[in-house]
C-alpha positions in Angstrom: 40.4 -51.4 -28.1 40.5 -50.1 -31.5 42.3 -46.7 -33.3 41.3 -44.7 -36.3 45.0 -43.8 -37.7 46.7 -40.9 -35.7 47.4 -38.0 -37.3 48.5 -35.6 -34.8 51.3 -35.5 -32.2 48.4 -36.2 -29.7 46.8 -39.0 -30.8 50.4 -40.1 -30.9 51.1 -40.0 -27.9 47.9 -41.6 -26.6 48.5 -44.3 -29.0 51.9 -44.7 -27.5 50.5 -44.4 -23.8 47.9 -46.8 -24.6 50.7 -49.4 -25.4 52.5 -48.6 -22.7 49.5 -49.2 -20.0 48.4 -52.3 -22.0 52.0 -54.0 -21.2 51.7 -53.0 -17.6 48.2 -54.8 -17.6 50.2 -58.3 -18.9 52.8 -57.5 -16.4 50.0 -57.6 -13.4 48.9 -61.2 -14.8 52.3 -62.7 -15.7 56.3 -62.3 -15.4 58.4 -60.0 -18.1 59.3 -63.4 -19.7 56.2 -64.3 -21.1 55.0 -60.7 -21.8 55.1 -61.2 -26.3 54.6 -58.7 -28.6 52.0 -60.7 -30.6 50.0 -60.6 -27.6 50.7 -56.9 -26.5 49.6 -56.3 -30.2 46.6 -58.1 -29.9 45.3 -56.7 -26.7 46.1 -53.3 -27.4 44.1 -53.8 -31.2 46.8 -52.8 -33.3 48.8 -54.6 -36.1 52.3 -55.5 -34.3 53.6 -53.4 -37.5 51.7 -50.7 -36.2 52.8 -51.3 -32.5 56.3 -51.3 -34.0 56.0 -47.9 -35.4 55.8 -46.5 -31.7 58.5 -48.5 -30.3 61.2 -50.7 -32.0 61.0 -53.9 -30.1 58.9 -55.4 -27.4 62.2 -54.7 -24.9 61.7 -51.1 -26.0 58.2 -50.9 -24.4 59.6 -52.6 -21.1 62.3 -50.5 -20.9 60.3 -47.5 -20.7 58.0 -49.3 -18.1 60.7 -50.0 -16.2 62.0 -46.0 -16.3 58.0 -45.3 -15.3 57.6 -47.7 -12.4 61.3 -46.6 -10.9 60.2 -43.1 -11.1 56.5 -43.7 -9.5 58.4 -46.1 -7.3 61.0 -43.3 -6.2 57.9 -40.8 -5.3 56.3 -42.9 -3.0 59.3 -44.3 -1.5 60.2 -40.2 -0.2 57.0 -40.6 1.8 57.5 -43.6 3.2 61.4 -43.1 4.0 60.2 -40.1 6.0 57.2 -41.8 8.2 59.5 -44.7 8.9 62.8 -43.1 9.9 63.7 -41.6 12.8 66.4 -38.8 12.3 67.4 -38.3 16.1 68.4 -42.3 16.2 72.1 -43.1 16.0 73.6 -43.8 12.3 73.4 -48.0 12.8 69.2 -47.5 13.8 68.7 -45.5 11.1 70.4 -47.8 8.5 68.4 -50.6 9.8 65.3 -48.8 9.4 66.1 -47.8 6.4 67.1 -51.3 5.1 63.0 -52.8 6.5 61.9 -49.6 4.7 63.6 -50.2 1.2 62.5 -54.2 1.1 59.5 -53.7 2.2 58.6 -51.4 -0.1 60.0 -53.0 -2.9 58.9 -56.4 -2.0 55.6 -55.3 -2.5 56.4 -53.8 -5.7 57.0 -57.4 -7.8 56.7 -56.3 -11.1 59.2 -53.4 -10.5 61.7 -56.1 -9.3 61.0 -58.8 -11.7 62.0 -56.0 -14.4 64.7 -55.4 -12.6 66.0 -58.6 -12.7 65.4 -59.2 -16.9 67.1 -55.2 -17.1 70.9 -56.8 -17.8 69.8 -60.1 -19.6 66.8 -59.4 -21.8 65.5 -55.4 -21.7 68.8 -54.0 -22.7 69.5 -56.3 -26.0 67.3 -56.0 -28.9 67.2 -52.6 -28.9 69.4 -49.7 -30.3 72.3 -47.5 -29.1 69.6 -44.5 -28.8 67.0 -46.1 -27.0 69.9 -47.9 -24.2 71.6 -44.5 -24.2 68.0 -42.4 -23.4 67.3 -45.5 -20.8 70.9 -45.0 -19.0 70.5 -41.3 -18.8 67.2 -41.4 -17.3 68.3 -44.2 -14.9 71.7 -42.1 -13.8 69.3 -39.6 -13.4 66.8 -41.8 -11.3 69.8 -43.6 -8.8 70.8 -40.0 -8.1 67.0 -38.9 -6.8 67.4 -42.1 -4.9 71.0 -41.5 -3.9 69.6 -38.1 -2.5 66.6 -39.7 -0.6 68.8 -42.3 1.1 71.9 -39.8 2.3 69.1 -37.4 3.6 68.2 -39.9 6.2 71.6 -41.7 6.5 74.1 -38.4 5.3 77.0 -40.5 7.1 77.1 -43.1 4.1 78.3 -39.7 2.1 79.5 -41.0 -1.1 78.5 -44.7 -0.7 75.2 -43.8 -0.7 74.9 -44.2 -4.9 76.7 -47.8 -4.6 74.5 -48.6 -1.9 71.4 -47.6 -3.8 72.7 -49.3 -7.6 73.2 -52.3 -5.6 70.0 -52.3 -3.7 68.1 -52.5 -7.1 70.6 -55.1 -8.5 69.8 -57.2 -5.2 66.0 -57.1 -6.1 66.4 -58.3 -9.2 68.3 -61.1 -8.5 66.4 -62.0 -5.9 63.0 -61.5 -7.5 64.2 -64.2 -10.0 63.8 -67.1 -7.3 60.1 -65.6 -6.0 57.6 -67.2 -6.0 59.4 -70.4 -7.0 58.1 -73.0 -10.0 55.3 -75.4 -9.1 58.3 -78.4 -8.8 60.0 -76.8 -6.3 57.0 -76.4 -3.9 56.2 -79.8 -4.6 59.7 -80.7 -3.6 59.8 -78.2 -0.7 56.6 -80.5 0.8 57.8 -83.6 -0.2 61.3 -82.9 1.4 61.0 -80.1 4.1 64.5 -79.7 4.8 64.7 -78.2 1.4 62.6 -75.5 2.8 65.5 -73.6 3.7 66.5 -72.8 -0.1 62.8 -71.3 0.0 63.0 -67.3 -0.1 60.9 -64.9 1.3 61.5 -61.7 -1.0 60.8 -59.0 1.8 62.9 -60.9 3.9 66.0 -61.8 1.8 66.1 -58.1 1.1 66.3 -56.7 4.4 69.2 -59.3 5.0 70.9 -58.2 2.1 70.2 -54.4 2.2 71.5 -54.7 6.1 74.7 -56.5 5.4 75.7 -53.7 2.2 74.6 -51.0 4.7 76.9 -52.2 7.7 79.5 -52.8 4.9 79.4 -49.0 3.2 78.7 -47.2 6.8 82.0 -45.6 8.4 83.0 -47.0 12.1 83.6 -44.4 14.9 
Protein backbone atom coordinates (compact mmCIF):
# COMPACT_ATOMS: atom_id res chain seq x y z
CA UNK A 1 0.00 0.00 0.00
CA UNK A 2 1.35 3.18 -0.80
CA UNK A 3 0.00 7.23 -0.24
CA UNK A 4 0.70 10.35 -2.30
CA UNK A 5 0.86 13.03 0.71
CA UNK A 6 -2.69 14.00 2.09
CA UNK A 7 -3.73 17.17 1.68
CA UNK A 8 -7.22 17.29 2.69
CA UNK A 9 -9.27 16.37 5.80
CA UNK A 10 -10.31 13.36 3.73
CA UNK A 11 -7.41 11.78 2.69
CA UNK A 12 -6.70 12.26 6.38
CA UNK A 13 -8.90 10.38 7.53
CA UNK A 14 -8.52 7.50 5.12
CA UNK A 15 -4.96 7.63 5.84
CA UNK A 16 -5.78 7.39 9.54
CA UNK A 17 -8.49 4.49 8.80
CA UNK A 18 -6.04 2.74 6.74
CA UNK A 19 -3.69 2.49 9.91
CA UNK A 20 -6.29 1.65 11.97
CA UNK A 21 -7.50 -1.55 9.76
CA UNK A 22 -3.83 -2.43 9.05
CA UNK A 23 -3.25 -3.03 13.01
CA UNK A 24 -6.47 -5.03 13.20
CA UNK A 25 -5.03 -7.28 10.34
CA UNK A 26 -1.67 -7.92 12.79
CA UNK A 27 -4.06 -8.42 15.59
CA UNK A 28 -5.99 -11.44 13.51
CA UNK A 29 -2.31 -13.11 13.09
CA UNK A 30 -0.73 -12.36 16.45
CA UNK A 31 -1.45 -11.13 20.27
CA UNK A 32 -1.29 -7.11 21.22
CA UNK A 33 2.21 -7.88 22.48
CA UNK A 34 3.92 -8.46 19.50
CA UNK A 35 1.91 -5.99 17.41
CA UNK A 36 5.28 -3.13 16.70
CA UNK A 37 5.08 -0.06 15.22
CA UNK A 38 8.03 -0.69 12.77
CA UNK A 39 5.94 -3.39 11.44
CA UNK A 40 2.54 -1.55 11.45
CA UNK A 41 4.63 1.08 9.54
CA UNK A 42 5.87 -1.22 7.19
CA UNK A 43 2.74 -2.96 6.20
CA UNK A 44 0.68 -0.03 6.06
CA UNK A 45 3.67 1.72 3.51
CA UNK A 46 4.27 4.64 5.41
CA UNK A 47 7.39 6.08 7.23
CA UNK A 48 6.71 5.28 11.10
CA UNK A 49 7.33 9.36 11.26
CA UNK A 50 4.55 9.53 9.10
CA UNK A 51 2.45 6.87 10.93
CA UNK A 52 3.33 9.04 14.03
CA UNK A 53 1.80 12.09 12.67
CA UNK A 54 -1.74 10.31 12.81
CA UNK A 55 -1.31 8.89 16.19
CA UNK A 56 1.35 9.51 18.93
CA UNK A 57 2.30 6.01 19.81
CA UNK A 58 1.67 2.47 18.72
CA UNK A 59 -0.67 2.27 22.21
CA UNK A 60 -2.55 5.18 20.65
CA UNK A 61 -3.59 3.13 17.56
CA UNK A 62 -4.71 0.09 20.00
CA UNK A 63 -6.42 2.16 22.04
CA UNK A 64 -8.72 3.33 19.48
CA UNK A 65 -9.12 -0.37 18.22
CA UNK A 66 -10.00 -1.28 21.34
CA UNK A 67 -12.92 1.74 21.68
CA UNK A 68 -13.93 0.21 17.82
CA UNK A 69 -14.12 -3.42 18.60
CA UNK A 70 -16.07 -2.66 22.18
CA UNK A 71 -18.46 -0.67 20.23
CA UNK A 72 -19.00 -3.19 17.13
CA UNK A 73 -18.83 -5.76 20.03
CA UNK A 74 -21.74 -3.97 22.08
CA UNK A 75 -24.05 -3.94 18.67
CA UNK A 76 -24.03 -7.40 18.14
CA UNK A 77 -24.13 -8.44 21.58
CA UNK A 78 -28.02 -6.39 21.67
CA UNK A 79 -29.02 -9.01 19.13
CA UNK A 80 -27.82 -11.78 20.56
CA UNK A 81 -28.92 -10.83 24.40
CA UNK A 82 -32.42 -10.72 22.86
CA UNK A 83 -32.47 -14.25 20.85
CA UNK A 84 -30.99 -15.90 23.93
CA UNK A 85 -32.99 -14.54 26.87
CA UNK A 86 -36.04 -15.38 27.95
CA UNK A 87 -37.88 -12.37 29.68
CA UNK A 88 -40.84 -14.42 31.30
CA UNK A 89 -38.07 -16.75 33.23
CA UNK A 90 -37.49 -15.99 36.85
CA UNK A 91 -34.47 -13.44 37.77
CA UNK A 92 -31.76 -16.55 38.70
CA UNK A 93 -32.64 -18.22 34.72
CA UNK A 94 -32.27 -15.14 33.22
CA UNK A 95 -28.84 -14.27 34.95
CA UNK A 96 -27.67 -17.65 33.99
CA UNK A 97 -28.53 -17.16 30.49
CA UNK A 98 -27.29 -14.10 30.42
CA UNK A 99 -23.91 -15.16 31.92
CA UNK A 100 -23.56 -18.30 28.70
CA UNK A 101 -24.64 -15.39 26.48
CA UNK A 102 -21.86 -12.84 27.56
CA UNK A 103 -18.82 -15.57 27.44
CA UNK A 104 -19.78 -16.96 24.75
CA UNK A 105 -19.94 -14.18 22.87
CA UNK A 106 -16.86 -12.82 24.02
CA UNK A 107 -14.97 -15.90 23.96
CA UNK A 108 -15.31 -15.89 20.45
CA UNK A 109 -14.21 -12.40 20.20
CA UNK A 110 -10.17 -13.13 21.27
CA UNK A 111 -8.77 -10.17 20.03
CA UNK A 112 -11.35 -8.01 21.84
CA UNK A 113 -10.30 -9.84 25.10
CA UNK A 114 -6.67 -10.06 24.60
CA UNK A 115 -6.94 -6.07 24.35
CA UNK A 116 -8.73 -6.08 27.13
CA UNK A 117 -6.33 -7.70 29.12
CA UNK A 118 -2.99 -5.27 27.87
CA UNK A 119 -5.90 -2.06 28.48
CA UNK A 120 -4.35 -1.44 32.31
CA UNK A 121 -0.67 -2.67 31.74
CA UNK A 122 0.40 -1.57 28.28
CA UNK A 123 -2.44 0.57 26.17
CA UNK A 124 -2.98 3.10 28.71
CA UNK A 125 0.95 4.24 29.31
CA UNK A 126 2.78 5.78 26.60
CA UNK A 127 0.33 7.96 25.63
CA UNK A 128 -0.88 11.46 26.80
CA UNK A 129 -3.46 12.85 29.33
CA UNK A 130 -5.70 13.76 26.03
CA UNK A 131 -5.66 10.72 24.33
CA UNK A 132 -6.43 8.50 27.99
CA UNK A 133 -9.00 11.16 28.84
CA UNK A 134 -10.92 10.84 25.12
CA UNK A 135 -10.35 6.84 25.63
CA UNK A 136 -12.17 7.01 29.34
CA UNK A 137 -14.96 9.16 28.15
CA UNK A 138 -15.79 6.96 25.28
CA UNK A 139 -15.43 3.79 27.45
CA UNK A 140 -17.87 5.44 30.46
CA UNK A 141 -19.83 5.96 27.63
CA UNK A 142 -19.56 2.36 26.22
CA UNK A 143 -20.02 0.39 29.97
CA UNK A 144 -23.26 2.49 30.25
CA UNK A 145 -24.81 1.15 26.60
CA UNK A 146 -23.72 -2.15 28.10
CA UNK A 147 -25.03 -1.33 31.54
CA UNK A 148 -28.36 -0.59 29.73
CA UNK A 149 -28.39 -3.82 27.62
CA UNK A 150 -27.79 -6.07 30.62
CA UNK A 151 -30.58 -4.35 33.24
CA UNK A 152 -33.06 -4.52 30.22
CA UNK A 153 -32.94 -8.26 30.53
CA UNK A 154 -32.06 -8.61 34.25
CA UNK A 155 -33.68 -4.90 35.63
CA UNK A 156 -33.50 -6.61 39.23
CA UNK A 157 -29.57 -6.13 39.27
CA UNK A 158 -30.71 -2.21 39.31
CA UNK A 159 -27.60 -0.38 40.05
CA UNK A 160 -25.17 -3.40 40.12
CA UNK A 161 -25.68 -3.83 36.70
CA UNK A 162 -22.53 -1.17 35.69
CA UNK A 163 -20.18 -3.15 38.31
CA UNK A 164 -21.36 -6.19 36.97
CA UNK A 165 -20.61 -5.19 33.42
CA UNK A 166 -16.86 -3.22 34.34
CA UNK A 167 -16.10 -6.44 35.92
CA UNK A 168 -17.29 -8.73 33.23
CA UNK A 169 -14.65 -7.05 30.78
CA UNK A 170 -11.96 -6.96 33.48
CA UNK A 171 -12.65 -10.93 33.87
CA UNK A 172 -11.91 -11.34 30.03
CA UNK A 173 -9.02 -9.83 30.12
CA UNK A 174 -7.50 -11.55 32.71
CA UNK A 175 -8.53 -14.46 31.66
CA UNK A 176 -7.61 -14.12 27.93
CA UNK A 177 -4.05 -13.79 29.24
CA UNK A 178 -3.73 -17.66 30.07
CA UNK A 179 -5.57 -18.66 26.48
CA UNK A 180 -4.31 -20.48 24.51
CA UNK A 181 -1.39 -21.30 26.77
CA UNK A 182 2.62 -21.31 25.52
CA UNK A 183 3.86 -24.21 23.64
CA UNK A 184 5.72 -25.50 27.29
CA UNK A 185 2.79 -25.74 29.03
CA UNK A 186 0.97 -28.04 26.50
CA UNK A 187 3.93 -29.99 26.40
CA UNK A 188 3.75 -30.18 30.16
CA UNK A 189 0.00 -30.64 30.21
CA UNK A 190 0.78 -34.11 28.01
CA UNK A 191 3.71 -35.06 29.68
CA UNK A 192 1.89 -34.64 33.20
CA UNK A 193 -1.93 -34.82 32.77
CA UNK A 194 -2.83 -33.98 36.11
CA UNK A 195 -1.59 -30.59 35.32
CA UNK A 196 -4.48 -30.44 32.90
CA UNK A 197 -6.58 -28.99 35.44
CA UNK A 198 -4.64 -25.54 35.46
CA UNK A 199 -5.59 -25.75 31.61
CA UNK A 200 -8.52 -23.02 30.75
CA UNK A 201 -11.12 -23.13 28.55
CA UNK A 202 -11.90 -19.25 27.83
CA UNK A 203 -15.76 -19.75 27.14
CA UNK A 204 -15.86 -21.75 29.97
CA UNK A 205 -13.90 -19.97 32.74
CA UNK A 206 -16.20 -17.04 31.83
CA UNK A 207 -19.39 -18.41 32.30
CA UNK A 208 -18.08 -19.63 35.80
CA UNK A 209 -16.94 -16.39 36.60
CA UNK A 210 -19.81 -14.17 35.08
CA UNK A 211 -22.22 -16.75 37.11
CA UNK A 212 -20.58 -16.46 40.44
CA UNK A 213 -20.44 -12.02 40.13
CA UNK A 214 -24.07 -12.37 38.94
CA UNK A 215 -25.36 -14.58 42.00
CA UNK A 216 -23.15 -12.20 44.10
CA UNK A 217 -24.73 -8.59 42.77
CA UNK A 218 -28.54 -10.21 42.32
CA UNK A 219 -30.92 -9.30 45.41
CA UNK A 220 -32.37 -12.48 47.38
CA UNK A 221 -36.29 -12.61 47.94
Amino acid sequence: MTFQRARSDEQREIRRRAILDTAAAMLDEMPVADVSLNELSRRVGLAKSNVLRYFESREAVLLELLDDFLGSWLTALADELDARIDRRSAPEARAIQLAETLSQSLAARVVLCDLFGAQGGVLEHNVSVEVVKRHKRSSLTKLATMSDLVRHHVPELGDAAQWFCLMTLVTAGALSTYVPPPPSLVAAYADEPALGLLDLDLGEALRGALTSALVGVLPRA
